[in-house]
C-alpha positions in Angstrom: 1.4 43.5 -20.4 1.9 46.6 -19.1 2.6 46.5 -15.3 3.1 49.7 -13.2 5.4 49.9 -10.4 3.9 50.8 -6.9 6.8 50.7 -4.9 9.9 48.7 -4.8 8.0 45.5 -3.6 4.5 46.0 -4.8 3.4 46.2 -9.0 -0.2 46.9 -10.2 -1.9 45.3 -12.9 -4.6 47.9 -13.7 -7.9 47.2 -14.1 -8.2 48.4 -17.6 -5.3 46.2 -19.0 -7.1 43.4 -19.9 -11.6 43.0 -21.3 -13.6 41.9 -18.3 -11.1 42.2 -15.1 -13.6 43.7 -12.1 -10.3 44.7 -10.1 -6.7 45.3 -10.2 -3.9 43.2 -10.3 -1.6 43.2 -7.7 2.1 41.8 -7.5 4.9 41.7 -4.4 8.1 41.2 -6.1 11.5 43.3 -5.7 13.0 44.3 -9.8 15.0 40.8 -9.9 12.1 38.8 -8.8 9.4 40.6 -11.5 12.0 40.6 -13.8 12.5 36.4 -13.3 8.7 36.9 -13.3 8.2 38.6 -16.5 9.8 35.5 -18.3 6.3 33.4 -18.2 3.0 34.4 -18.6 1.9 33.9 -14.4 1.2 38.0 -14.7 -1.3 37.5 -17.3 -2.6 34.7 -15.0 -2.7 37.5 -12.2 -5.2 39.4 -14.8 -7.6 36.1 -15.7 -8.0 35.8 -11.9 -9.1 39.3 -11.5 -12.1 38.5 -14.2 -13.9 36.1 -11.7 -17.0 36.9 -10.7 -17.8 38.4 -7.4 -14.1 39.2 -6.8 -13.0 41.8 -4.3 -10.4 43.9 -3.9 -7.4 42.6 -6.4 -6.3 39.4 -8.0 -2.7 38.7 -5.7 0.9 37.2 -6.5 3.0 36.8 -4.5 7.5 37.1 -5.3 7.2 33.2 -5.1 4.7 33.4 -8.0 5.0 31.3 -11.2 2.7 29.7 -14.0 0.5 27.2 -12.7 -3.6 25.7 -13.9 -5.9 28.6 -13.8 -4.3 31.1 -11.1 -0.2 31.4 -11.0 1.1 29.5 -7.9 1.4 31.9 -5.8 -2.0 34.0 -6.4 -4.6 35.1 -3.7 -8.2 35.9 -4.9 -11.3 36.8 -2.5 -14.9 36.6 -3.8 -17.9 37.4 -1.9 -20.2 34.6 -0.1 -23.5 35.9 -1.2 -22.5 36.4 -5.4 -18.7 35.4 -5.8 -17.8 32.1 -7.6 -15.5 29.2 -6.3 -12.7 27.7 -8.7 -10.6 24.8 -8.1 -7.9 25.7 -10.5 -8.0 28.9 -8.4 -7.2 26.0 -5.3 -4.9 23.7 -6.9 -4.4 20.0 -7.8 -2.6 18.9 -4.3 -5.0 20.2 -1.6 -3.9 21.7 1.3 -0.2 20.8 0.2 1.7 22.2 3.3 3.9 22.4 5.5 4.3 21.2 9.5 7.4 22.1 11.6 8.8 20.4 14.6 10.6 21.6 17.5 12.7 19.4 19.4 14.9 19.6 22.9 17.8 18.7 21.2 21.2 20.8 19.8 22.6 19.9 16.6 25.3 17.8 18.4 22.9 15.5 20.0 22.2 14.9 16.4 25.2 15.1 14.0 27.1 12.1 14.9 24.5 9.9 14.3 23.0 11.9 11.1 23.8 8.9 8.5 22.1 6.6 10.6 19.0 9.0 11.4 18.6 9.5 7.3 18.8 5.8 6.9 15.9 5.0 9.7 13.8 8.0 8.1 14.1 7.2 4.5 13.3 3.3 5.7 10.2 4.8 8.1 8.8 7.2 5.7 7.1 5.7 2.5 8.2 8.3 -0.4 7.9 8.4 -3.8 5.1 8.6 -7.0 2.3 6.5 -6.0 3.8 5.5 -2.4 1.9 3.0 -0.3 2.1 3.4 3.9 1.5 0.5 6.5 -1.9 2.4 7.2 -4.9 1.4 5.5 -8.4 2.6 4.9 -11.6 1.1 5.0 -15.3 1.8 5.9 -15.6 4.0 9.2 -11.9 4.7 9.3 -11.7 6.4 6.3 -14.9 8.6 6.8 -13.4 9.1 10.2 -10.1 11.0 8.8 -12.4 12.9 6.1 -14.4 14.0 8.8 -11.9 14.6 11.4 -8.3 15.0 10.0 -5.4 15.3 11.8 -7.8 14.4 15.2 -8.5 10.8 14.1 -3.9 10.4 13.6 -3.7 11.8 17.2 -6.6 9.1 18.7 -4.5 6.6 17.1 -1.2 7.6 18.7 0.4 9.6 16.0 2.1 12.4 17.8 -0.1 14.4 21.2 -3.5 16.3 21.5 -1.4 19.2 22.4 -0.4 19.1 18.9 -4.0 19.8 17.6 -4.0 23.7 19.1 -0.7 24.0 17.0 -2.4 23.3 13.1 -4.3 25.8 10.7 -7.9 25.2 11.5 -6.8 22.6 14.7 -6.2 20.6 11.8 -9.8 19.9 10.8 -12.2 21.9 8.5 -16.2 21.8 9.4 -18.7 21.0 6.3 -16.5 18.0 5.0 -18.8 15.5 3.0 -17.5 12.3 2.1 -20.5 11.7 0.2 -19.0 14.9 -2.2 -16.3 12.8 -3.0 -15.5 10.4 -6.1 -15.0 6.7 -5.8 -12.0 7.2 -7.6 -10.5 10.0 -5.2 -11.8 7.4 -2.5 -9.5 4.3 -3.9 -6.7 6.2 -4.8 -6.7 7.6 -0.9 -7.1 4.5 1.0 -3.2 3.6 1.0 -1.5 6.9 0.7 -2.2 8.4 4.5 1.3 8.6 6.0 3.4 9.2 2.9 5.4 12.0 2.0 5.1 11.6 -2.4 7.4 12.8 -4.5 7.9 16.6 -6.5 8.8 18.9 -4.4 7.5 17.2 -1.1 9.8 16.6 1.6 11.2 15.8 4.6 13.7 17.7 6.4 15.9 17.8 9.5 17.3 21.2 10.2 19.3 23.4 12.3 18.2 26.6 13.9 21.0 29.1 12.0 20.1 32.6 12.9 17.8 34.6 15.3 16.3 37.6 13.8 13.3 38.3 16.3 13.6 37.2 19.7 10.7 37.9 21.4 8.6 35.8 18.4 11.8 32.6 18.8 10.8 32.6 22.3 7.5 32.1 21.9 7.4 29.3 19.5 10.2 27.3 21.4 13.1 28.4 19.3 16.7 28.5 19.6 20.3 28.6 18.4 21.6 25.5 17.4 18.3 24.0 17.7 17.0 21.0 15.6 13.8 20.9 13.8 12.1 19.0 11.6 9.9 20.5 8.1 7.8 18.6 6.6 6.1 19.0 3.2 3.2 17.2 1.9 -0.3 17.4 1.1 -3.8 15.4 0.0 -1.8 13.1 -2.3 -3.4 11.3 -5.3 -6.7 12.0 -3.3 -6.5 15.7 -3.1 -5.5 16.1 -6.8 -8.6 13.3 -7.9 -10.7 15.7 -6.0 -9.5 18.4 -7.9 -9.5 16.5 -11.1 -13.2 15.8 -10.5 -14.6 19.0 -9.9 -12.9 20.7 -12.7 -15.2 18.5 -15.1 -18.2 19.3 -13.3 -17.1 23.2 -12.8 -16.5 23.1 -16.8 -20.5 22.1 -17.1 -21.4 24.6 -14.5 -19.8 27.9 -16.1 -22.4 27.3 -19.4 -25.1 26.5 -16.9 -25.0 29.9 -15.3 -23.4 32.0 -18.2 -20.0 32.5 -16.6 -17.5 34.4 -19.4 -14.2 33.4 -18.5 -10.7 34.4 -20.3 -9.2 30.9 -19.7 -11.5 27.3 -19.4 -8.8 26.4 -16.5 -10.4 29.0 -14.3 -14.0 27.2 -14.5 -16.1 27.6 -11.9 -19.3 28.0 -10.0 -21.1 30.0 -7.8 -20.6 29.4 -4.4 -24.3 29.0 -3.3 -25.1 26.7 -6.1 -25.3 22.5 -5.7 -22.0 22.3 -7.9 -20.1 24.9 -5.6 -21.6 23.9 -2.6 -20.4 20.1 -3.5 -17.0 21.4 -4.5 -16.3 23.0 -0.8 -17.4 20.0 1.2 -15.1 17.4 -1.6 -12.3 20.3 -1.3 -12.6 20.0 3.0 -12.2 16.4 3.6 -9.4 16.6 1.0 -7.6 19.0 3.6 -8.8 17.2 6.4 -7.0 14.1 4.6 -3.8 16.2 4.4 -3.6 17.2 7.9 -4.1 13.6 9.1 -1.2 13.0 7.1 1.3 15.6 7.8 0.2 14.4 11.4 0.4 10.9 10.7 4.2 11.3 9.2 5.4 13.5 12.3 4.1 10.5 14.2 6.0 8.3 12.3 9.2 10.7 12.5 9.1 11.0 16.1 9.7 7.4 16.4 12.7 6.8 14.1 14.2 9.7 16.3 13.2 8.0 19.3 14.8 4.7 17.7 18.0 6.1 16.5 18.9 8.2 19.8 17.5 5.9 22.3 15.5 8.6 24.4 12.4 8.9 24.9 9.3 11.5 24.2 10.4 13.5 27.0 13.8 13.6 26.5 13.8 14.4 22.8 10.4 16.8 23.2 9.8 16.4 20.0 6.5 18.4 19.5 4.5 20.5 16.3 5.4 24.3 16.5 2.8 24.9 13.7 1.4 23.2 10.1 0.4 26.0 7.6 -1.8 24.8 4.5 -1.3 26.1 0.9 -3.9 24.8 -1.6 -6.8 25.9 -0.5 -10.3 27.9 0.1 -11.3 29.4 3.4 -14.5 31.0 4.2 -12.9 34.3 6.4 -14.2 37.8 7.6 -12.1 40.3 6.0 -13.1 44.5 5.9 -13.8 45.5 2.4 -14.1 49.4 2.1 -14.6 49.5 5.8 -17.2 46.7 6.1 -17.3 43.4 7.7 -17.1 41.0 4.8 -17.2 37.1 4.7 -15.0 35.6 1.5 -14.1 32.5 -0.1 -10.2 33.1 0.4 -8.5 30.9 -2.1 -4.5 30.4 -1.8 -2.6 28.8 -4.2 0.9 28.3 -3.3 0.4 31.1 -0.6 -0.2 30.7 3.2 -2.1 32.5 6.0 -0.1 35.2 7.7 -2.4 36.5 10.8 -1.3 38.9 13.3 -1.5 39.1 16.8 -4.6 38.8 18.9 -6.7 36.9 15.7 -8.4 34.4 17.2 -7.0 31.9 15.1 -4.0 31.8 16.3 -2.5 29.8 19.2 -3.0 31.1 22.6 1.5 30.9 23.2 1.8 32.9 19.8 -0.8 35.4 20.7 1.2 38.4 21.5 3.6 38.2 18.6 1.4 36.6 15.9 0.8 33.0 13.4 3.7 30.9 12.9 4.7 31.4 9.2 6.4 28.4 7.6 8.6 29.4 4.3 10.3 26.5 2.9 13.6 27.1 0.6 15.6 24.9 -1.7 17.2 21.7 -0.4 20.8 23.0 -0.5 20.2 26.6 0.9 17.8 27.3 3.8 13.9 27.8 5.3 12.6 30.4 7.6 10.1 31.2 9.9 8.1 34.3 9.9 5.2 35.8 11.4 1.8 37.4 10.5 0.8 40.8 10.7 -1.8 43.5 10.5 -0.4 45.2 7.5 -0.6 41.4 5.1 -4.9 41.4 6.8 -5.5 44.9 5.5 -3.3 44.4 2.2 -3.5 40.6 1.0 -6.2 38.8 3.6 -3.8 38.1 5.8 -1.7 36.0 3.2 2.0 35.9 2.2 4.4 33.8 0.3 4.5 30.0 0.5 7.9 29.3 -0.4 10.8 29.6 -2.8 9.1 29.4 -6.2 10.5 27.3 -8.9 12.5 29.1 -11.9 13.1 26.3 -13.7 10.7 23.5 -15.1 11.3 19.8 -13.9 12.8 19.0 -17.7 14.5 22.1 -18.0 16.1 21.2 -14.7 16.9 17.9 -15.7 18.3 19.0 -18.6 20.9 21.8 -16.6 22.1 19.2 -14.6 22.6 16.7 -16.9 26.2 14.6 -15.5 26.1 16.2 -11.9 25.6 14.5 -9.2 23.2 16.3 -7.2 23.6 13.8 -4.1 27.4 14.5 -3.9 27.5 17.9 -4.1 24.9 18.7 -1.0 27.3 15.9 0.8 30.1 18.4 0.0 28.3 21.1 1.8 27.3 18.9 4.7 23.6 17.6 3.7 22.9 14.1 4.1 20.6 13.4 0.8 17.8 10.4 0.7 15.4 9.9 -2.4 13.5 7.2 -3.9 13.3 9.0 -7.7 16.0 8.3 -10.2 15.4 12.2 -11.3 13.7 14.0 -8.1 17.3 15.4 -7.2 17.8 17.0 -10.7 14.2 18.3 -10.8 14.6 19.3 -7.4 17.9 20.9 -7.6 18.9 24.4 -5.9 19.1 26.1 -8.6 15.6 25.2 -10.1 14.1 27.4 -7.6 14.1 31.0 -6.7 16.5 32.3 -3.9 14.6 32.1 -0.8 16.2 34.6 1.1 15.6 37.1 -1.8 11.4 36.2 -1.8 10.9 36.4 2.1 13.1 39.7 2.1 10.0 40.7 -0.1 7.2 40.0 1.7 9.4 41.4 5.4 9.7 44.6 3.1 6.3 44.6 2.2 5.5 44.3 5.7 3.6 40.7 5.3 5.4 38.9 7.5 8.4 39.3 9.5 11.5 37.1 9.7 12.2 35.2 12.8 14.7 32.2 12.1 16.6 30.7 9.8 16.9 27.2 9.4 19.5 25.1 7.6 19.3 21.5 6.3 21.4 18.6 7.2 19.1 15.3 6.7 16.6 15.8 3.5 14.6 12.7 2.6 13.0 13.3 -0.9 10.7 10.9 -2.8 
């Protein structure tokens, strides 16, 4: 596929290059990463996406891109309200899959001497693994409560503050969730998973502020020097991705009931204003409501083993949510389109929101520099945080990158670090490694993923986002 080259950290797919794309493809990627990205077929995935009906604009990649169902991981597509189409492989399996970061009042002193101790307490607090079970369970009212209500219902239950709730995508709960939209089997395989991290990629990390890069933006999200934090990565679990599962069979049924003509059957889908679409958004909401009651459920749950550990109290260690960020999902937005007010389904998958100053969305402390921007990196390098800006709203809908991006597959990973041990070599370079799958530390190893550094140096260049701290990991707790 021919792909033309824009400028160093932009490449167009034109319209022309493949039968029935309504706009251009657009990629952010510097020569290294297009080159890495060249190697799969995700670009031609960049193309199907731009064939969806009622699409605006461009189909978008972003340098963490790589192949994934439907839409690369990594792709950002906008179709209009009133004739645009809503796809779920254009969402993704693990439903608002994303990430939460915590700010604490402590240095990385406070911390380092008892490190092996804190790993232990979190790896015993925190239920992780494929098919983990939590101490929380689900019934009845309950569980149409957290559908409903997401990371609200965690907080009323004392996981974590209400002051934490201003500090989430969406205060952590999405309006027009219908429980009755979901499956029964989404609903059993839900009831036992809320407050578990999974396995994968999903994580848990204790980091150290490393570097400062914009001052003014540290200062305003709590951040400094020396600092620890906590990331945490998770999403919807086997509930989100049964949702997912779901609606694919019934979007499958819908594309020959309204004559949709679609390159690739993984990209099925349905108009939004019909029953099937309609039923997909509310199923797709409570999913992400689910996730944020998680994420808020596990910081909960983090806050304590700290507390438990360093004998100090809530005050004392300040532990609090600086901002969660979903990936995985749709939201319904105002963007201008050829200088009109438009509203869109905004699909990211494997990207993340990246608003600028003054949007209303974004917390009233951030206000003057911008969102919070969460990039998570491989476990034995770093993570950053970055904020939005005007120039990713008028380019990209206000998105950006979502995190590393893998380069290799989980068996071709396996396969590179076959007779390491992964677990030794991050103690080498100080990071205290916890997992509860025999393989998750080969399939998750540094070098199956892209360089971090390298991707958000893109989407800074590119003027998406801008850099504000790095953050380096000393406790990771892995399923």
């Amino acid at each position: 596929m021919n792909i033309k080259k824009l400028t160093d950290y932009k490449w167009e797919i034109e319209q022309d290059a493949a039968r029935g794309m309504r706009v251009p493809g657009i990629i952010y990627a510097d020569d290294n990463l297009m080159r890495l990205i060249e190697k799969d077929n995700s670009a031609g995935q960049v193309a199907n996406g731009a064939t969806l009906p009622g699409i605006v604009k461009g189909s978008m990649a972003m340098p963490d891109m790589h192949f994934g169902y439907g839409l690369p991981i990594g792709g950002v597509v906008a179709t209009r309200m009133e004739d645009g189409v809503v796809s779920p492989g254009g969402t993704g399996y693990d439903i608002n899959c994303g990430v939460r970061l915590l700010r604490t009042n402590l240095n990385s002193q406070e911390v380092e001497a008892s490190a092996l101790l804190l790993a232990n307490e979190l790896f015993q607090s925190i239920p992780t693994g494929v098919g983990s079970r939590g101490d929380i369970r689900l019934s009845g009212r309950d569980y149409r409560d957290v559908l409903i209500n997401g990371a609200r219902w965690a907080v009323e239950r004392g996981y974590g503050a209400v002051e934490d709730i201003g500090h989430i995508e969406a205060q952590g709960r999405m309006e027009g969730a219908d429980p009755a939209s979901v499956g029964q089997k989404a609903m059993d395989r839900g009831k036992d998973q809320l407050g578990t991290l999974g396995s994968g990629n999903h994580f848990l990390e204790v980091q150290v502020v490393e570097e400062i890069f914009f001052p003014k933006a540290a200062a305003a999200f709590g951040l400094f020097p020396g600092q620890v934090t906590v990331m945490i990565h998770t999403g919807s679990r086997g509930f989100g991705h049964q949702v997912c599962t779901d609606y694919l069979q019934e979007m499958e049924k819908a594309v020959r009931k309204y004559g949709i003509e679609l390159p690739d059957r993984q990209l099925a889908c349905a108009p939004i204003q019909s029953p099937e679409g309609k039923s997909y958004l509310s199923a797709m909401r409570a999913a992400a409501n689910y996730a944020w009651a998680n994420r808020q459920c596990l910081a909960g749950l983090t806050e304590r083993a700290f507390e438990r550990i360093l004998q100090m109290g809530p005050a004392a260690l300040g532990m609090s949510c600086l901002y969660d960020v979903a990936h995985n999902i749709v939201k319904i937005e105002e963007h201008i389109i050829g200088g009109k007010k438009m509203r869109l389904a905004v699909h990211r998958k494997g990207a993340t929101r990246s608003f600028p100053p003054h949007h209303p969305e974004v917390p009233e402390s951030c206000k003057e520099v911008g969102q919070p921007v969460i990039i998570p990196g491989d476990m034995g390098r770093a993570s950053y945080v970055l904020v939005g800006t005007q120039k990713a709203m008028e380019e990209t809908f206000g998105s950006t990158c979502h995190g590393a991006g893998r380069l290799l597959s989980r068996h071709a990973a396996i396969r590179q670090t076959k007779g390491r041990a992964i677990e030794r070599e991050l103690g080498d370079k100080g990071i205290i490694v916890r997992s509860a799958g025999r393989h998750t530390l080969k399939e998750e190893a540094p070098e199956a993923y892209k360089n971090v550094t390298e991707v958000v140096n893109v989407v800074e260049k590119a003027g998406l986002s801008l850099k504000v701290a790095r953050l380096r990991p000393i406790i990771v707790i892995k399923g």
